[in-house]
C-alpha positions as CSV (number, residue, x, y, z in Angstrom):
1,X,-16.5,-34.6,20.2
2,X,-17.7,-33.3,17.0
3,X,-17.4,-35.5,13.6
4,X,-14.9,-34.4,11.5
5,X,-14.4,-34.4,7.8
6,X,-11.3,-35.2,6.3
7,X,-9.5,-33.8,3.7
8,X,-6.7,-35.3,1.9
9,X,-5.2,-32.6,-0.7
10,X,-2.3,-32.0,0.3
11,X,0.9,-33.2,-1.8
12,X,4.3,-32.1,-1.4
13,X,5.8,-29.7,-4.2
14,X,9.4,-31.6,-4.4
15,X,10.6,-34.9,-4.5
16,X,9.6,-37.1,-1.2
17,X,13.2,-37.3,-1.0
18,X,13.9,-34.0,-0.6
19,X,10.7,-33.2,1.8
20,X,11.5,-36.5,4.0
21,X,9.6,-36.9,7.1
22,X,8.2,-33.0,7.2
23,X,6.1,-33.9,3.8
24,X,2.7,-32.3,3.9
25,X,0.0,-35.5,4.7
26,X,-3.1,-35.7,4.9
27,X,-4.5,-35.7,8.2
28,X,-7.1,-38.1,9.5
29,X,-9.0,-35.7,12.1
30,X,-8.7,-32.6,13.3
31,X,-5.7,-31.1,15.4
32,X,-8.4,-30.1,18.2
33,X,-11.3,-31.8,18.7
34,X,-14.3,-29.3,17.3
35,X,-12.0,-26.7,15.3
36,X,-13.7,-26.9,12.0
37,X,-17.3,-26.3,13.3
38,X,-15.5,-23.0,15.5
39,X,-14.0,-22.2,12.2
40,X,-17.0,-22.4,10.2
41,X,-19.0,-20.8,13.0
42,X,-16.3,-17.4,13.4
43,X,-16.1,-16.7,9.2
44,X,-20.0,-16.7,9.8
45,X,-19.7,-13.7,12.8
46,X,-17.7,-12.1,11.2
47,X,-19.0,-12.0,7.8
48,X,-15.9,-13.2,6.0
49,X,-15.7,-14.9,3.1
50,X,-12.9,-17.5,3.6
51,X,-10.0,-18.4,5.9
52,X,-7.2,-20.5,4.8
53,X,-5.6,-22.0,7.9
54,X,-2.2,-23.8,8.4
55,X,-0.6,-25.3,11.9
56,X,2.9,-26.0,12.1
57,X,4.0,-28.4,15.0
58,X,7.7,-29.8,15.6
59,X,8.7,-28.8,11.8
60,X,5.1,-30.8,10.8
61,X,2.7,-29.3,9.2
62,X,-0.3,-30.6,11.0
63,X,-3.0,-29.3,9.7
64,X,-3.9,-27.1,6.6
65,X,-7.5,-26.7,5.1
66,X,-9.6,-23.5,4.2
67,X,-13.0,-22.5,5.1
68,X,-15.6,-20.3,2.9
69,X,-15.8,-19.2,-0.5
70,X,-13.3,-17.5,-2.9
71,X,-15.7,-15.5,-3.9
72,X,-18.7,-14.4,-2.0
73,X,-21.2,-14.7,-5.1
74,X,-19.8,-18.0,-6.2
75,X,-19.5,-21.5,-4.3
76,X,-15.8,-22.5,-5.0
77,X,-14.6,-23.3,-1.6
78,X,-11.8,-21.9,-0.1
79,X,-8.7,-24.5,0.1
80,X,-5.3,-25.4,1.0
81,X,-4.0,-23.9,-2.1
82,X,-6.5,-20.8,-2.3
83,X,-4.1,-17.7,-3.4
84,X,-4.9,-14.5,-0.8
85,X,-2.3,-11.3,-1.0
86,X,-1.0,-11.4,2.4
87,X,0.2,-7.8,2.2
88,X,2.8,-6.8,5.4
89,X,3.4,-10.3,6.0
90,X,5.6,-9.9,3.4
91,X,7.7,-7.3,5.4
92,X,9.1,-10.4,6.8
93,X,10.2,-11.9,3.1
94,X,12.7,-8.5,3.0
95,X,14.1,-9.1,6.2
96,X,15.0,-12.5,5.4
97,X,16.6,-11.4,2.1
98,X,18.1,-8.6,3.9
99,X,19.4,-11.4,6.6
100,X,21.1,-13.5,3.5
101,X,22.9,-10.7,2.1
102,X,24.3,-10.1,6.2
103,X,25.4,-13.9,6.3
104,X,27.2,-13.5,2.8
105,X,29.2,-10.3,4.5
106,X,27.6,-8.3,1.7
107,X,25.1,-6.1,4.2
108,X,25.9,-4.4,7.9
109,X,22.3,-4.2,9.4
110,X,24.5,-1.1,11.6
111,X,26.0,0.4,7.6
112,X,23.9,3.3,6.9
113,X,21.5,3.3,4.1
114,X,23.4,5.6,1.9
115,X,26.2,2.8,1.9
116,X,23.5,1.0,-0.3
117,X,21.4,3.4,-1.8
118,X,23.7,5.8,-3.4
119,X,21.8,9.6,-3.0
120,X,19.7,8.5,-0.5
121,X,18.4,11.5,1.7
122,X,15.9,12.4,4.3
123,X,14.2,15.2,5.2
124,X,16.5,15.8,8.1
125,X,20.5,15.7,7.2
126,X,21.2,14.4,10.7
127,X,18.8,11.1,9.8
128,X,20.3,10.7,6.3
129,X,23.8,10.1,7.4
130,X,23.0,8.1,10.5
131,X,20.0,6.4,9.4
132,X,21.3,2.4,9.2
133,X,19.5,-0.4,7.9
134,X,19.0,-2.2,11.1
135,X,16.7,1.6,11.4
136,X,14.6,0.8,8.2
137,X,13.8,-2.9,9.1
138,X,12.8,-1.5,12.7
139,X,10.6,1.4,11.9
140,X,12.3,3.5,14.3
141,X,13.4,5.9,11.0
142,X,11.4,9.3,13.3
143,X,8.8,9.2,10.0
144,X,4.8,8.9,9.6
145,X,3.7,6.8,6.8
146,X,3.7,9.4,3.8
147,X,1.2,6.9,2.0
148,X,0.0,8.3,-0.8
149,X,4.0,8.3,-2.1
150,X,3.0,4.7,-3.0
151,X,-0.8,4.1,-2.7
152,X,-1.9,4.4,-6.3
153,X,0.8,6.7,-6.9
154,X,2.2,5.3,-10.2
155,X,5.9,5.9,-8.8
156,X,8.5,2.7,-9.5
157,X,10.2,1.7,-6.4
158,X,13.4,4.0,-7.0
159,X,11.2,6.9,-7.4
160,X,9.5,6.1,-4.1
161,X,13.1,6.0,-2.6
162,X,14.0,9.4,-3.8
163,X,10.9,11.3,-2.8
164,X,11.3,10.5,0.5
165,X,13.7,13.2,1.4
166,X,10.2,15.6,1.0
167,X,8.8,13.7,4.4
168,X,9.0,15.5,7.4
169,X,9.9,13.5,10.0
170,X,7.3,13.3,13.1
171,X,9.4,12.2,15.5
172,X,13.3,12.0,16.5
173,X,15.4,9.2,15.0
174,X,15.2,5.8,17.1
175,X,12.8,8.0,19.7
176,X,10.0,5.3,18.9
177,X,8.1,3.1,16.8
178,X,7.0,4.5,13.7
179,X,5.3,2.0,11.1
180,X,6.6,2.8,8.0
181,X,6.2,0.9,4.3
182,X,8.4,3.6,2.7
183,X,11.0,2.3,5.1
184,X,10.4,-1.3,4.0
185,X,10.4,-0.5,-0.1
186,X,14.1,1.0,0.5
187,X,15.2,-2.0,2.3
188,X,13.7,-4.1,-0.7
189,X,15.9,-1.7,-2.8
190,X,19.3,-2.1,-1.0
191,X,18.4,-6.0,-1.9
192,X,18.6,-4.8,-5.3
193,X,21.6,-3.2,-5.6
194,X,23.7,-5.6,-3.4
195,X,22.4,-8.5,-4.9
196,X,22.3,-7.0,-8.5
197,X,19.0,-8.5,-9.1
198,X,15.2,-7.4,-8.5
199,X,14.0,-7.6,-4.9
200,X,11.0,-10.1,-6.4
201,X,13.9,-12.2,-8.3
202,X,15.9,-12.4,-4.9
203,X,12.5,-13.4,-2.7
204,X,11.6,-15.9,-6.1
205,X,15.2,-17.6,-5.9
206,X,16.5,-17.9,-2.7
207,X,13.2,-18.3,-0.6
208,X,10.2,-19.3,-2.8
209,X,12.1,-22.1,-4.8
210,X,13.9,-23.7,-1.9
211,X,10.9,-23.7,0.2
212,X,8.9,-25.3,-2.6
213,X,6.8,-22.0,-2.5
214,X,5.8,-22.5,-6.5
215,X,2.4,-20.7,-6.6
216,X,3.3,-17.7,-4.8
217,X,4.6,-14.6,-6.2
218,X,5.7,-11.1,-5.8
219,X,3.2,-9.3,-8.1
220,X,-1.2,-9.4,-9.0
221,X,0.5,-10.0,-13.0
222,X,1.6,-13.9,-11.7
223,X,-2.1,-14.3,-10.9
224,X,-3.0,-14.2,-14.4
225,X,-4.5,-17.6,-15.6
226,X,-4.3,-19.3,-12.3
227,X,-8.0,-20.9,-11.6
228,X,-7.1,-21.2,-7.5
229,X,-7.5,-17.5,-6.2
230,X,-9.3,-15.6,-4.1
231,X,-11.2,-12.3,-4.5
232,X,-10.8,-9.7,-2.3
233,X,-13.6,-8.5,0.0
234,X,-15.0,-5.2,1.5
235,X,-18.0,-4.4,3.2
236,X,-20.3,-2.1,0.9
237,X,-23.5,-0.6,2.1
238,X,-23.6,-2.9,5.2
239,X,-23.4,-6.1,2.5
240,X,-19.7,-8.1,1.6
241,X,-18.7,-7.9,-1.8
242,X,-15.9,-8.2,-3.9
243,X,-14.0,-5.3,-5.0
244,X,-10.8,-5.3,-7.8
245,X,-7.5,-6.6,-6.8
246,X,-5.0,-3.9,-5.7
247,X,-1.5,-3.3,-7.7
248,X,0.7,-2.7,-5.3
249,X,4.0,-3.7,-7.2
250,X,5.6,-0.3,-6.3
251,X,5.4,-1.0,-2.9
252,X,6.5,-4.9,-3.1
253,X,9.3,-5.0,-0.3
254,X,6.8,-3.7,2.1
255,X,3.6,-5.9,1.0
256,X,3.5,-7.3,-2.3
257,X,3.4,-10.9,-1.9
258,X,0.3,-13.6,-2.8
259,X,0.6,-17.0,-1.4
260,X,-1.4,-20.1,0.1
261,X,-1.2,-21.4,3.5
262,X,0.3,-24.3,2.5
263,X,2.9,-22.9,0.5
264,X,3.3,-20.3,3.4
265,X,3.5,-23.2,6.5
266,X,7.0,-23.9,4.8
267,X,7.7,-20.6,5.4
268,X,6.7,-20.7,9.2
269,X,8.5,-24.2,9.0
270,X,12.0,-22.0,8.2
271,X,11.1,-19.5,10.9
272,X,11.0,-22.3,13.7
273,X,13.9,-23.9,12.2
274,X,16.0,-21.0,13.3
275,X,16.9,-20.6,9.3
276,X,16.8,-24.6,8.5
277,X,14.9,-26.3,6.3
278,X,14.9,-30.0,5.2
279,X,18.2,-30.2,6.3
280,X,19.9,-27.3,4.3
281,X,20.8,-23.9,6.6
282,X,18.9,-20.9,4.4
283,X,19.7,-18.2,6.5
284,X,22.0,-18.9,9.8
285,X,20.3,-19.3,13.2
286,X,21.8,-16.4,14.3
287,X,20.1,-14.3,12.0
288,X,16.9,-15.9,12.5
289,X,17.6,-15.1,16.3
290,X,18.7,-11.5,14.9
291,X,15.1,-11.1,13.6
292,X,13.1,-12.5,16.4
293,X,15.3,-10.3,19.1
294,X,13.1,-6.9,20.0
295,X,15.1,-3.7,18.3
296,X,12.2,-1.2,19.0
297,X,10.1,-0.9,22.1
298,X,6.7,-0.2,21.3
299,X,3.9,0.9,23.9
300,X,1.3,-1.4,25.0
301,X,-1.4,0.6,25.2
302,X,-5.6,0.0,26.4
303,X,-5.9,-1.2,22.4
304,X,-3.0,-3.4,22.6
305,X,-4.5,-5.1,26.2
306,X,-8.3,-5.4,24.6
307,X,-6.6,-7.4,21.5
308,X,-4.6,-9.9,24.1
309,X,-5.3,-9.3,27.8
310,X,-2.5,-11.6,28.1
311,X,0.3,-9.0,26.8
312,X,2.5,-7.0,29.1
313,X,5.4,-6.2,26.7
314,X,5.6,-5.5,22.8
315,X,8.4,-4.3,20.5
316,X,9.0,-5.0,16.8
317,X,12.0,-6.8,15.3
318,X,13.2,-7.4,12.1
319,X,10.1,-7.8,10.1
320,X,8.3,-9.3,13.1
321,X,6.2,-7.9,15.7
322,X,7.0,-9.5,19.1
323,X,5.2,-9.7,22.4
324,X,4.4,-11.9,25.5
325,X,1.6,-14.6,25.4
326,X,0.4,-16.6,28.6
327,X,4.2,-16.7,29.8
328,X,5.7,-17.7,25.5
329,X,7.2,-15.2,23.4
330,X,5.1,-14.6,19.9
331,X,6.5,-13.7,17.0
332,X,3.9,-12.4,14.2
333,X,3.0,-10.3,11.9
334,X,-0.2,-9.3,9.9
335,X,-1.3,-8.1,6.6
336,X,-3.5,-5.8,5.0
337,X,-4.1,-5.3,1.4
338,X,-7.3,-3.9,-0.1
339,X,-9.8,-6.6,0.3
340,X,-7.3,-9.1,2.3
341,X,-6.4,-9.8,6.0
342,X,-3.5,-11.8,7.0
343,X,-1.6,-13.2,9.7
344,X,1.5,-15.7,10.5
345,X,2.0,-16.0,14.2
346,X,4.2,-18.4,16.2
347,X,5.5,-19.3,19.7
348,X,9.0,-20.7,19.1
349,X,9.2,-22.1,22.4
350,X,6.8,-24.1,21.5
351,X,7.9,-25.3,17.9
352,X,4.3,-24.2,16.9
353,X,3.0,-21.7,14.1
354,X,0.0,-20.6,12.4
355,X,-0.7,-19.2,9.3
356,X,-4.5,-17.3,8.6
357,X,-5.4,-16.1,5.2
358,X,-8.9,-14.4,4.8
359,X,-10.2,-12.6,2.1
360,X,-11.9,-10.1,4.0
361,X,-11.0,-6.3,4.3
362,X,-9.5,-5.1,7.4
363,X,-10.6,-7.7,9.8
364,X,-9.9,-8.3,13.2
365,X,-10.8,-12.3,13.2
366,X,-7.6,-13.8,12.8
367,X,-6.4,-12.5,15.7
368,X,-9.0,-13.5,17.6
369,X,-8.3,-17.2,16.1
370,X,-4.8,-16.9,16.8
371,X,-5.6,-16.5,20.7
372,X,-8.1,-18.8,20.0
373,X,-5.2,-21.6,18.5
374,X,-2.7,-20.4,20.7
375,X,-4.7,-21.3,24.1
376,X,-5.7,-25.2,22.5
377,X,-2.0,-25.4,21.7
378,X,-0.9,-24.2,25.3
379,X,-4.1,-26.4,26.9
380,X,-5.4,-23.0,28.5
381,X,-8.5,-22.8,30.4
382,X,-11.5,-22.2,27.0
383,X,-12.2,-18.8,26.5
384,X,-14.1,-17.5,23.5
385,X,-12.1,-15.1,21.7
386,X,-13.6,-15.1,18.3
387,X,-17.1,-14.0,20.4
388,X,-15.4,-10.9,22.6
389,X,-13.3,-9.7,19.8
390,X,-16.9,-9.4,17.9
391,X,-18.2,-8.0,20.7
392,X,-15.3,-5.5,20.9
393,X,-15.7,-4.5,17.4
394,X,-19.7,-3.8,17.5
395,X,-18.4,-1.4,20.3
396,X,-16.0,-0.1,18.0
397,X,-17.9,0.4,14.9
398,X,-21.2,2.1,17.5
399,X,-18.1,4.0,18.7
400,X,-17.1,5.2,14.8
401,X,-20.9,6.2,14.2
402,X,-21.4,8.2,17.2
403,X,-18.1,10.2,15.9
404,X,-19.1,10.3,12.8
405,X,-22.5,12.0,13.3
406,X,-20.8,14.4,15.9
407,X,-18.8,14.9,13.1
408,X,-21.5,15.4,10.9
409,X,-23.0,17.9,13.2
410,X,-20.2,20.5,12.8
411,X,-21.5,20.9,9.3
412,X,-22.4,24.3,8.1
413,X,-25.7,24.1,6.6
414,X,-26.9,26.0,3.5
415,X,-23.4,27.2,2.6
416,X,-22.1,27.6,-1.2
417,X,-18.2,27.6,-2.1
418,X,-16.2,30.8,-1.4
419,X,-15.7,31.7,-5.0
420,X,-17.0,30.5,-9.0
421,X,-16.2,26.9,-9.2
422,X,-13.2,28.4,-12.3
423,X,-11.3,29.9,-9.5
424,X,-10.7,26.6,-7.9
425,X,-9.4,24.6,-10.8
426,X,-5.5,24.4,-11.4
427,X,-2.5,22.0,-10.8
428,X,-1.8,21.7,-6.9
429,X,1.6,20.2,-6.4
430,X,3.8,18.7,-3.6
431,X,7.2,17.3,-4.1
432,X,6.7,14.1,-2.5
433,X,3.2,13.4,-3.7
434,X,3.0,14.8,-6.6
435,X,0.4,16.2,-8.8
436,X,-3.8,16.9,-8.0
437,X,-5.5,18.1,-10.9
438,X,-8.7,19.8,-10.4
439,X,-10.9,20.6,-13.4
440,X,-14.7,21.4,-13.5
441,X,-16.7,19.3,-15.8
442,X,-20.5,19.8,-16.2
443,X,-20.8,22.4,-13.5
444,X,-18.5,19.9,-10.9
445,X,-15.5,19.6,-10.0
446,X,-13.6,16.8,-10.3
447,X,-9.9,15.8,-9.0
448,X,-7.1,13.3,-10.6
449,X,-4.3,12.3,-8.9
450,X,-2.1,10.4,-9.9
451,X,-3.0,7.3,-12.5
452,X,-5.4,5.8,-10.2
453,X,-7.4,8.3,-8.0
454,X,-10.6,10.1,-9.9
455,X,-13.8,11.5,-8.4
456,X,-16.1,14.4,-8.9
457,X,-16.2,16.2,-5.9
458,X,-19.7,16.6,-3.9
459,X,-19.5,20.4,-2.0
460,X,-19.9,19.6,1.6
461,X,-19.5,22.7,3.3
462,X,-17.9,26.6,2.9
463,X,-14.5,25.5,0.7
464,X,-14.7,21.8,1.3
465,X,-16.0,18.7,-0.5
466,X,-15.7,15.1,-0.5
467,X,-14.1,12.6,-3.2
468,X,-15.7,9.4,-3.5
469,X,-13.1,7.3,-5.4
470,X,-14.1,4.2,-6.9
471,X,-13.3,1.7,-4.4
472,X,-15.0,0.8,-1.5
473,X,-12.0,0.2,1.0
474,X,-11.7,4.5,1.0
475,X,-14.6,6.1,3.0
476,X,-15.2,9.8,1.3
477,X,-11.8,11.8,1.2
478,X,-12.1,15.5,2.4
479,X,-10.8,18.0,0.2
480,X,-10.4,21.1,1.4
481,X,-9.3,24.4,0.1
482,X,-7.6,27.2,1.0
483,X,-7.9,30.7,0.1
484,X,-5.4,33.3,0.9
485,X,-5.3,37.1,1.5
486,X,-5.1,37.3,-2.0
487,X,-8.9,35.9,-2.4
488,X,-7.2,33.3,-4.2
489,X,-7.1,29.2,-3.7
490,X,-3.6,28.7,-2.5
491,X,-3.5,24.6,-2.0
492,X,-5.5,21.8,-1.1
493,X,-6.0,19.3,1.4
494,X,-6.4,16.0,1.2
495,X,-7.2,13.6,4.4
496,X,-7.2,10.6,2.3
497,X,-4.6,8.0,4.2
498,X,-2.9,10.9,5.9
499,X,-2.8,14.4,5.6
500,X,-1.5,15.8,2.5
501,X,-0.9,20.0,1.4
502,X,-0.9,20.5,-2.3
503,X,0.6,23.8,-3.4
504,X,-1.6,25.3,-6.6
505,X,1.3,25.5,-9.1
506,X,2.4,29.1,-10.9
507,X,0.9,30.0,-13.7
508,X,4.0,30.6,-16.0
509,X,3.4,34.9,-17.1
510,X,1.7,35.5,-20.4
511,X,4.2,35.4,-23.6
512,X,6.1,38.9,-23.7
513,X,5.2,39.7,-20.5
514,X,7.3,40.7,-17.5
C-alpha cells in the first residue's frame, strides 16, 4: 500500500447541528489504497493543471482534496475549496429549479414554453406551439446549437430568447437528441418569470444557501476579491498556459456556475437523497426520479463505446446524461467552459458520487477517472483507464493532424483575393447573429463582431482568410466570401463554432436619389 498524506481542511459551512452526522471530516487515509499517487500520476499525462476531487458515499462525503496548481506558473496548490467554472454541470442547477417550481404546481414540464415565455417563437410554427418544457430540458427541441447567439455575443438572456425564432431547425421536433444551450438559457428564463426573480437569485436561494453552497456563484463578477480560485487553462503552441476567464453570464441557465468540490459534494449529496438533504425535502423524490428517468434516447455510437466499453444504452434526462455502467445506471454530466473541464457523476444504486473539477481546457481525463473511481467503488477487476484514454487521445489528436494537413493540401497556392480589398468591406448581417463588421486598416482587413470578437484577417486562399481571435481555446476561424453575378461580395461565412451566413447589409441610396 502506498503512504498517504492526510489532509484535514475540511469544516462544515453551517452549524454541526444542522449538518449532523453527514458533516464534512477529515479523513485519516485515503478511500482506496494508492489513489493520490494515481491522481498525481494522471494530471501529470495529461498535462493538467489541477483536479479537485470529491466522493460521496451513503450521504458521506468521504473524501475531498485537490491535486496540482491553480495556476500553472505559480505553486498555490489546488484544494478542497479551489473555485473552477464547471460550465454544463450547471444545466443540472436549472432543472432542479425548474423541478421546484413543478412541486409548487407553478410549472407543467408537458405546458408549452409559450405558457412561460410570453412571444416565444421558433423558426418553425409547428415547434413553437408544441414545443413544452419537458422538450427544452431534453434537448429534443429538432435545433443545432446556434452558438455564436451567446458565445461573446453581448445579447442579455431575453434577447438570446427572442432571436431564436431565426434558427432553422436541423432536425424534426422530438426526432432526436440535439444538445442545445439556447434550449437551457430559455428554461433559466421561464424560472424567471414564474418565480419573479432572476434565474441566479432562484439557484443562490433555494439551492446554494440550503446546501451550504456559500462560495459558489452564478457569475465570473462573484470571483472578484476571492484569493481561492483557479485559472483557466489551454494548450498554446504545444505548452499549458493560462488564458482570461470567460463571461458567460448571458448564457447562465445553460453553464454559468463556479463552485468547489466541496461545496458541490452537497450538491451530489441532494442528488442521491432523491431531493433530501439533512433531513429537510428540497425538491420531492419524485422529481428527482423525474430527472434521472431517460426522456431522449441518444445513440451509442463507436465514440461513445471507446469512452466506456462498458455502455450499451444512453439517453439524456432532465439535465442529466444517463447510461449503463458494469450492470449500475450512471447519472452525470460534464462541463466545459473556456479553460475548464468538469464532471459530476454518480451510480445511485450504489449511494456513491463523484465530483472532478480541472482547470484544463477540453479534457478528456475526468472521465477516464470516473471509470477509473467507478470500478474501485464496484471492486472491478484493475484496468487502467487514465493510460488508454491517453492513448486514445494521441490517436485522436495524430488523427486531427493528418486531416488538417489533407486539409491544408487543398490550398490554392499563389492566389490573391477576387477583388481590391474596398470591395469587401461593409456590414454583413444575420437576424440571429447579428452584426460582422469588416473594415480594412493598413492595407488588412480586419472583422468585429460583436463586443468581443476582433482579428485582422490573414488571406488564405482565392476569397477566404482566417481570423485569429485573441484566445487560444479558438483554432483560426475561416472567413469566407462570396461574390455574386453582380461581381459583388454578397455575405460572409464564418465556421467559427458552427456555420454562420452573414448577409452584406443595403447601402441606404444617396440623399435625393431614387
Amino acid at each position: 500500500m502506498l503512504t498517504t498524506v492526510w489532509r484535514q481542511r475540511l469544516s462544515c459551512v453551517v452549524t454541526l447541528a444542522i449538518c449532523g452526522t453527514s458533516a464534512l471530516q477529515a479523513q485519516s487515509r485515503e478511500p482506496f489504497p494508492g489513489l493520490d499517487a494515481y491522481m498525481e500520476a494522471a494530471i501529470q499525462l495529461w498535462k493538467v493543471p489541477g483536479v479537485g476531487l470529491a466522493i460521496v458515499r451513503n450521504d458521506s462525503v468521504i473524501y475531498a482534496r485537490g491535486y496540482g496548481v491553480r495556476d500553472v506558473a505559480r505553486p498555490d496548490r489546488v484544494d478542497e475549496r479551489t473555485i473552477f467554472a464547471i460550465g454544463s454541470s450547471s444545466k443540472a442547477f436549472t432543472s432542479a429549479s425548474v423541478a421546484m417550481l413543478v412541486d409548487e404546481k407553478k410549472v407543467s414540464l408537458d405546458a408549452t414554453a409559450a405558457t412561460y415565455l410570453p412571444g416565444f417563437q421558433l423558426y418553425d410554427p409547428y415547434a413553437s406551439r408544441e414545443l413544452t418544457v419537458r422538450d427544452m430540458l431534453s434537448h429534443r427541441s429538432g435545433l443545432a446549437r446556434g452558438e455564436l447567439a451567446w458565445y461573446g455575443s453581448g445579447f442579455d438572456r431575453d434577447e438570446i430568447v427572442r432571436r431564436v425564432r431565426y434558427l432553422p431547425p436541423t432536425w424534426s421536433l422530438r426526432s432526436q437528441f440535439g444538445y442545445q444551450n439556447i434550449m437551457y438559457i430559455a428554461s433559466g428564463q421561464v424560472v424567471a418569470k414564474v418565480s419573479g426573480k432572476s434565474w441566479d437569485d432562484f439557484v443562490r436561494e433555494r439551492i446554494f444557501t440550503p446546501l451550504g453552497m456559500s462560495t459558489s456563484s452564478t457569475s465570473i463578477a462573484a470571483l472578484s476579491g476571492q484569493r481561492d480560485v483557479s485559472l483557466p487553462h489551454a494548450m498554446v503552441n504545444d505548452t499549458v498556459r493560462s488564458v482570461p476567464w470567460r463571461n458567460i453570464d448571458n448564457a447562465g441557465p445553460a453553464g454559468s456556475i463556479n463552485s468547489n468540490v466541496a461545496e458541490m459534494a452537497q450538491w451530489v449529496r441532494l442528488q442521491l437523497g432523491r431531493g433530501m438533504y439533512n433531513g429537510k425535502q428540497l425538491i420531492s423524490s419524485r422529481m428527482v426520479d423525474e430527472m434521472h428517468q431517460a426522456h431522449t434516447v441518444i445513440r451509442t455510437d463507436s465514440a461513445a463505446r471507446a469512452n466506456n466499453p462498458e455502455t450499451h444504452l444512453q439517453a439524456y434526462g432532465l439535465g442529466w446524461f444517463l447510461q449503463d455502467y458494469r450492470g449500475r445506471m450512471v447519472v452525470h454530466h460534464g462541463g466545459n467552459v473556456d479553460g475548464f473541464t468538469a464532471l459530476v457523476a454518480m451510480m445511485p444504486e450504489e449511494k456513491y458520487g463523484i465530483v472532478l473539477l480541472t482547470n484544463m481546457n477540453g479534457t478528456g481525463l475526468p472521465n477516464a477517472l470516473m471509470l477509473k473511481l467507478f470500478d474501485l467503488q464496484l471492486k472491478a477487476p484493475s484496468r487502467d483507464w487514465v493510460r488508454e484514454g491517453f492513448t486514445r487521445l494521441e490517436t485522436a489528436q495524430a488523427r486531427a493532424r493528418d486531416a488538417q494537413r489533407r486539409a491544408d493540401a487543398q490550398r490554392v497556392a499563389n492566389t490573391r483575393p477576387s477583388l481590391p480589398l474596398s470591395a469587401y468591406v461593409g456590414t454583413y448581417v444575420d437576424s440571429l447573429y447579428g452584426d460582422v463588421v469588416i473594415t480594412e486598416v493598413s492595407g488588412k482587413l480586419h472583422l468585429e463582431f460583436g463586443p468581443t470578437w476582433r482579428a485582422d484577417l490573414e488571406h488564405y486562399h482565392l476569397d477566404s482568410f482566417r481570423a485569429r481571435f485573441d484566445t487560444p481555446v479558438l483554432p483560426p476561424v475561416p472567413v469566407t466570401f462570396r461574390i455574386g453575378g453582380a461581381g459583388k461580395v454578397d455575405e460572409v461565412q464564418l465556421d467559427m463554432a458552427g456555420r454562420a451566413d452573414f448577409k452584406r447589409k443595403a447601402t441606404p441610396p444617396a440623399s435625393g436619389s431614387r
